[in-house]
C-alpha positions as CSV (number, residue, x, y, z in Angstrom):
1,X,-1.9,50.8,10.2
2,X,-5.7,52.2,10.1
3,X,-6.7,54.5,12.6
4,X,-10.0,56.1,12.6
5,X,-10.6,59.4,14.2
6,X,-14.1,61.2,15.2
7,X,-15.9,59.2,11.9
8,X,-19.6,60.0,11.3
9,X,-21.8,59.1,8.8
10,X,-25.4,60.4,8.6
11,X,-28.1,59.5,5.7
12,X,-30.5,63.3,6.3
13,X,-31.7,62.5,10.0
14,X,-30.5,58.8,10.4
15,X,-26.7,58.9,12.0
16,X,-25.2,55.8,10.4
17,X,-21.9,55.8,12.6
18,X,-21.5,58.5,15.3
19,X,-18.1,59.3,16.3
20,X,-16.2,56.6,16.0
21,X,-12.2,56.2,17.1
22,X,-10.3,53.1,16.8
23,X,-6.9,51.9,15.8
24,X,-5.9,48.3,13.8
25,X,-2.1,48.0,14.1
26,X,0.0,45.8,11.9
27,X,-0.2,41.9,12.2
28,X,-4.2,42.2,13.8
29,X,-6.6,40.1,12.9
30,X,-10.1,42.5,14.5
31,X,-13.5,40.8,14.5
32,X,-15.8,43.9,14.0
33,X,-18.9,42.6,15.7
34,X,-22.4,44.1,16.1
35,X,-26.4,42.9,14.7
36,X,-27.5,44.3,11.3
37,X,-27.8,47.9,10.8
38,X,-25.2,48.7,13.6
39,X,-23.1,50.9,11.3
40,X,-20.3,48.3,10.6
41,X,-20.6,47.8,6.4
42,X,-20.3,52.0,6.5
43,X,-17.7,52.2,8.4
44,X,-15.7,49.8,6.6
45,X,-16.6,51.2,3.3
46,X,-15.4,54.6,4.5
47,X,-12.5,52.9,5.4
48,X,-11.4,51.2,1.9
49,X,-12.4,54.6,0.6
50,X,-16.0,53.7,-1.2
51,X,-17.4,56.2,0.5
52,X,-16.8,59.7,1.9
53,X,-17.7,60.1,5.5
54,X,-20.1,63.1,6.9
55,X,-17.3,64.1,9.3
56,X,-14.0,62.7,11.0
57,X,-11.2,61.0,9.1
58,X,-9.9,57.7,8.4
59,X,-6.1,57.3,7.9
60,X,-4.3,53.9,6.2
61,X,-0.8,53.5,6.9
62,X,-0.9,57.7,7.8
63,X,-2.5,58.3,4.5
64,X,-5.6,60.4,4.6
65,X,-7.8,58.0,2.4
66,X,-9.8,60.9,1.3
67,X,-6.7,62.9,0.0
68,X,-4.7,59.5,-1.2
69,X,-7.8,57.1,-2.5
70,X,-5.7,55.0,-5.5
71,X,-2.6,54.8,-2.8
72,X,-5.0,53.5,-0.2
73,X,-6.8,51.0,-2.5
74,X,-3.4,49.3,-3.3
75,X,-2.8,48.6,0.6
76,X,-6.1,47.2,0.8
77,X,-7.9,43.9,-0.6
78,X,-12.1,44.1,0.0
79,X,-14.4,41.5,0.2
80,X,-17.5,43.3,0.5
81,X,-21.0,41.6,1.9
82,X,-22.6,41.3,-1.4
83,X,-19.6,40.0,-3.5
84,X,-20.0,41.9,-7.0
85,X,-18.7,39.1,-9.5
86,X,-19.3,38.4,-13.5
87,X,-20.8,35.6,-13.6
88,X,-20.6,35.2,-17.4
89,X,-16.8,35.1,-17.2
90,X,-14.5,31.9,-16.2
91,X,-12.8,31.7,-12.9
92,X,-9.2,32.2,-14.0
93,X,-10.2,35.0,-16.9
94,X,-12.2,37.2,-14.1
95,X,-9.0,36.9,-11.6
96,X,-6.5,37.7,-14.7
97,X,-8.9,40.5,-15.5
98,X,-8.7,42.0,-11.6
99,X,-5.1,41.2,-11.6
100,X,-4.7,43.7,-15.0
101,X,-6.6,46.5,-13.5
102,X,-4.9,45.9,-10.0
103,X,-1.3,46.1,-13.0
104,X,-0.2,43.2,-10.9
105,X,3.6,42.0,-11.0
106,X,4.4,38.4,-11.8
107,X,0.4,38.3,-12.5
108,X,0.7,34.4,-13.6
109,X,2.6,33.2,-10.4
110,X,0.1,35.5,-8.2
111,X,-2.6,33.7,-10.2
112,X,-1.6,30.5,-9.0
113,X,-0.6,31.5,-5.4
114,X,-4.3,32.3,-4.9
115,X,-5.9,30.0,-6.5
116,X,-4.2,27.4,-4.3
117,X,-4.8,29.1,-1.4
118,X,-8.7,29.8,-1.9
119,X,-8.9,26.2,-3.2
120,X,-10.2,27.1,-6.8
121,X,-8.4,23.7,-9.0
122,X,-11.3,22.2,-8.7
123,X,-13.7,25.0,-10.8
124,X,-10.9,26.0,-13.3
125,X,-12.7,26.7,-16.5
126,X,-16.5,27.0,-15.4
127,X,-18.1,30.3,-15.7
128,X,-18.7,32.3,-12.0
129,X,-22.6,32.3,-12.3
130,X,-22.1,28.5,-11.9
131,X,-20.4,28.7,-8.8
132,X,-22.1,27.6,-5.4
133,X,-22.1,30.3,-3.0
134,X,-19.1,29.2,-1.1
135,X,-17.1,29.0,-4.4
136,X,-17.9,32.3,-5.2
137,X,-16.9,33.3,-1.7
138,X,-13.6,31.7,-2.6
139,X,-13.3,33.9,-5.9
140,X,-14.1,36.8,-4.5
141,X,-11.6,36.3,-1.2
142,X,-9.1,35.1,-4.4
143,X,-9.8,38.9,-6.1
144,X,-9.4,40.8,-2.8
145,X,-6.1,39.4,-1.9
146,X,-4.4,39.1,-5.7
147,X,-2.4,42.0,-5.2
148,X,-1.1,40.6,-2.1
149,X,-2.5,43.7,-0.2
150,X,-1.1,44.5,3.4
151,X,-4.8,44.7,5.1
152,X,-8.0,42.5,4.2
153,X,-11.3,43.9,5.0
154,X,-14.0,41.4,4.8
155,X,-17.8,42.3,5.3
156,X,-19.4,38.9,6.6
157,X,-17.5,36.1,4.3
158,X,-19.2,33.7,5.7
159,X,-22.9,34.9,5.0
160,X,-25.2,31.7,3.6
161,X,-22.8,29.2,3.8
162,X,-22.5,25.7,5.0
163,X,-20.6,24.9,8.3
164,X,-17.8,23.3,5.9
165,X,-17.6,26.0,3.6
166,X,-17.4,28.3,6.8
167,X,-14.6,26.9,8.6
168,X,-13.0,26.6,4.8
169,X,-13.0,30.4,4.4
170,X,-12.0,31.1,8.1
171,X,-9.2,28.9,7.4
172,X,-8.4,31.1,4.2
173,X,-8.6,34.2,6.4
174,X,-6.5,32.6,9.1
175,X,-3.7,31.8,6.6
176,X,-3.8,35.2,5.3
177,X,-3.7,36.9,8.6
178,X,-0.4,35.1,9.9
179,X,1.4,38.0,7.4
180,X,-0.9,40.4,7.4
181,X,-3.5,43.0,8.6
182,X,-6.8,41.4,8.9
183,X,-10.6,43.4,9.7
184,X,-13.7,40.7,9.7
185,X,-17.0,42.2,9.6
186,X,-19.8,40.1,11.3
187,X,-22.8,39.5,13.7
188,X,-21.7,36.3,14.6
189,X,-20.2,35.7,18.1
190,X,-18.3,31.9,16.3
191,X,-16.7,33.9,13.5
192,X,-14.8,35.9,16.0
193,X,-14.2,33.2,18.8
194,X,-12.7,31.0,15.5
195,X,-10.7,33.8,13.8
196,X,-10.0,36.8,15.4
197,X,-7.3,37.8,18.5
198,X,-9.4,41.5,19.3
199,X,-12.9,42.2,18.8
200,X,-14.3,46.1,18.6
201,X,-18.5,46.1,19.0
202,X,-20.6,48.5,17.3
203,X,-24.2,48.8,18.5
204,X,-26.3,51.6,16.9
205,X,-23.3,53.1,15.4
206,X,-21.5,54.0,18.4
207,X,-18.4,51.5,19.7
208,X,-19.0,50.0,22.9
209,X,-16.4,47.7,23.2
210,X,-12.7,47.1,22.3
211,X,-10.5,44.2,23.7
212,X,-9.5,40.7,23.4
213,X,-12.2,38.3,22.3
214,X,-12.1,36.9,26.1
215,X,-13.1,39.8,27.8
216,X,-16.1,40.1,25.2
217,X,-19.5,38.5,27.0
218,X,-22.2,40.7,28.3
219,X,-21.7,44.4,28.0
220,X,-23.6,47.6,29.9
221,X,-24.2,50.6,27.1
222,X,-26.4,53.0,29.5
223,X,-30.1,51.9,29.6
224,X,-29.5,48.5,27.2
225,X,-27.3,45.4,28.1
226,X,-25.7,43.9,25.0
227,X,-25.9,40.1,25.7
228,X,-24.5,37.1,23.4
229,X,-27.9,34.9,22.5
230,X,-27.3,31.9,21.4
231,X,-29.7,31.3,17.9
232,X,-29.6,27.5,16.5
233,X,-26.3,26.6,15.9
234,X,-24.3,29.6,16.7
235,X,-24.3,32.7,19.0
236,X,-25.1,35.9,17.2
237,X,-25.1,39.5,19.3
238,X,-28.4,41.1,19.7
C-alpha cells in the first residue's frame, strides 16, 4: 500500500533522511520508532505529500504522491505531532468544517461514527481552545479519520498525555487498525509494544531495523549500539 524507494531529504548540508526503502502493506499497523531528530516526522510528511523529498520517491497505493497529491490525500488521514486545530471553533462545527473540505458522503452519519469512536459526547458544544490536551488529541484523531481514509499516519499521538488518556488513544488507534492501514510515529518503546504488530527504526536518518516488535531489543549500526533505556515510567530508544 506505501512503498518508499531510495527517499532523501537534506536541509543545505544536514541529510534529514538518507536513503530510505520500506514497504507498509494493507491491514499493518508499523510502529516507526527512533529518538528526536532521527528523520521520522520528514519522512512521514513526504509520505502524506506535505513535503517534496530531495531525491527517491514515495508511492501510495502505486500512486506517485508527487504526480497524484489530491488522490493520495484522500487515501490518507494525518495526525501530525503538533495537532493544528481552531481553537475558537466548537468541536462538532470544526469536524463538519473538515468533513466539507474532505466533500465527505453521508457527512452527518460520519460525524457521529467518529465522534463515538474518539469519545467526544462528553465536549459537544465547547469551543477547541478549551480542550485538555488529550481531548484535543481526540479531535484531531476524529479530523484525520472522518473520511474514513484507508491508511492513518500518526506523528507521536500520544505526546504530553496522561497514562489514561494514552492507553485511550492507543485504544482509538487499535480500533481503527483492525480495518485498516496504520503508521505510528514515536520514540517510545510502550507505544509500540501496546499497538503495533512490526516496527521499522530510524536512527540519524538511516533505517536500521525492520521486523516484528519481538525481535526489536538491542541493535548493532557499525560503531553505535542502539539500546532500549528505560527513562521513568516507560522505555524510550536512545
Amino acid at each position: 500500500m506505501i512503498r518508499v524507494e531510495s527517499l532523501t531529504k537534506c536541509y543545505g548540508d544536514l541529510v534529514a533522511i538518507d536513503n530510505l526503502n520500506f514497504t507498509v502493506g494493507r491491514g499493518e499497523i508499523v510502529g516507526f520508532l527512533g529518538p528526536n531528530a532521527a528523520g521520522k516526522t520528514t519522512t512521514l510528511r513526504i509520505v502524506t505529500g506535505y513535503m517534496p523529498p530531495t531525491k527517491g520517491k514515495c508511492f501510495v497505493n502505486d500512486m506517485d504522491v508527487l504526480e497524484h497529491p489530491t488522490e493520495v490525500k484522500e487515501l490518507i488521514g494525518y495526525l501530525p505531532e503538533n495537532n493544528p486545530l481552531y481553537g475558537e471553533m466548537e468541536v462538532t462545527e470544526y469536524l463538519e468544517f473538515i468533513g466539507r473540505i474532505r466533500k465527505v458522503n453521508n457527512l452527518q452519519k460520519r460525524l457521529k461514527d467518529v465522534i463515538e469512536l474518539c469519545a467526544l459526547d462528553n465536549v459537544i458544544g465547547r469551543n477547541i481552545g478549551e480542550l485538555s490536551h488529550g481531548y484535543r488529541q481526540r479531535v484531531g484523531l476524529a479530523q484525520a479519520i472522518l473520511h474514513d481514509p484507508e491508511i492513518l499516519i500518526a506523528d507521536e499521538p500520544t505526546s504530553g498525555l496522561d497514562p489514561l488518556q494514552v492507553v485511550e488513544i492507543r485504544n482509538m488507534i487499535k480500533e481503527f487498525g483492525k480495518k485498516k492501514t496504520v503508521i505510528l510515529s514515536t520514540h517510545v518503546l510502550p507505544e509500540v509494544e501496546a499497538t503495533c504488530n512490526r516496527v521499522i527504526i530510524i536512527h540519524r536518518g538511516k533505517i536500521v531495523a525492520d521486523g516484528s516488535k519481538d525481535q526489536i531489543g538491542k541493535l548493532s549500526t557499525g560503531e553505535e549500539i542502539i539500546t532500549l533505556h528505560a527513562k521513568g515510567d516507560e522505555n524510550t530508544i536512545k
